[in-house]
C-alpha angles and dihedrals in degrees: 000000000000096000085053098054093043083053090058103042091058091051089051085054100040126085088194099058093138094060084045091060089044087056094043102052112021097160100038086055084042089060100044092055090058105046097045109025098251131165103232084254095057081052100044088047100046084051089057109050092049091049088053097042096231113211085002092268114098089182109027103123126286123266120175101230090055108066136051093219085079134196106348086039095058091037088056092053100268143287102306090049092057089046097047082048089046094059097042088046083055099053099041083061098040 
C-alpha cells in the first residue's frame, strides 16, 4: 500500500506523468502497444488513467471524451481491458 501511494503522489506532482508511466512500467506499455495498436502515448496514457481511477470507475464503458488513451483504447473496451489483455498476452508468451 505504501508503494502504491507513493506511486500516486509522484504522478499528482508530476506533469509528465505520461512519460512516468512509460519509466515505470516499460514492458507492460510495451505490451499494450502491441495488443491494441497503441502509440506509446495511447498506452501511457491508458495506464494512467486506470492507476488513478479517473471518474472512480476503472470499468464503466468507454466514451471517447473520458480517457486520455483515446480513440483505439476506447474501441478495444478501455484501459483496464488493454491492461487485463496485456497480462494475459504476457503470460501466454512467457
Amino acid at each position: 500500500m505504501r508503494n502504491t501511494a507513493r506511486l500516486y503522489q509522484a504522478m499528482l506532482a508530476s506533469e509528465d506523468s505520461i512519460e512516468f508511466m512509460l519509466a515505470r512500467f516499460p514492458r507492460l506499455v510495451r505490451r499494450m502497444k502491441w495488443v491494441a495498436i497503441l502509440s506509446l502515448t495511447e498506452a501511457g496514457a491508458a495506464l494512467r488513467d486506470y492507476l488513478m481511477g479517473r471518474d472512480d470507475d476503472r470499468f464503466a464503458r468507454c466514451e471517447l471524451t473520458r480517457y486520455g488513451g483515446g480513440e483505439a483504447v476506447c474501441h478495444f473496451g478501455g484501459p483496464a481491458r488493454v491492461i487485463a489483455r496485456a497480462i494475459a498476452v504476457r503470460h501466454d508468451i512467457d
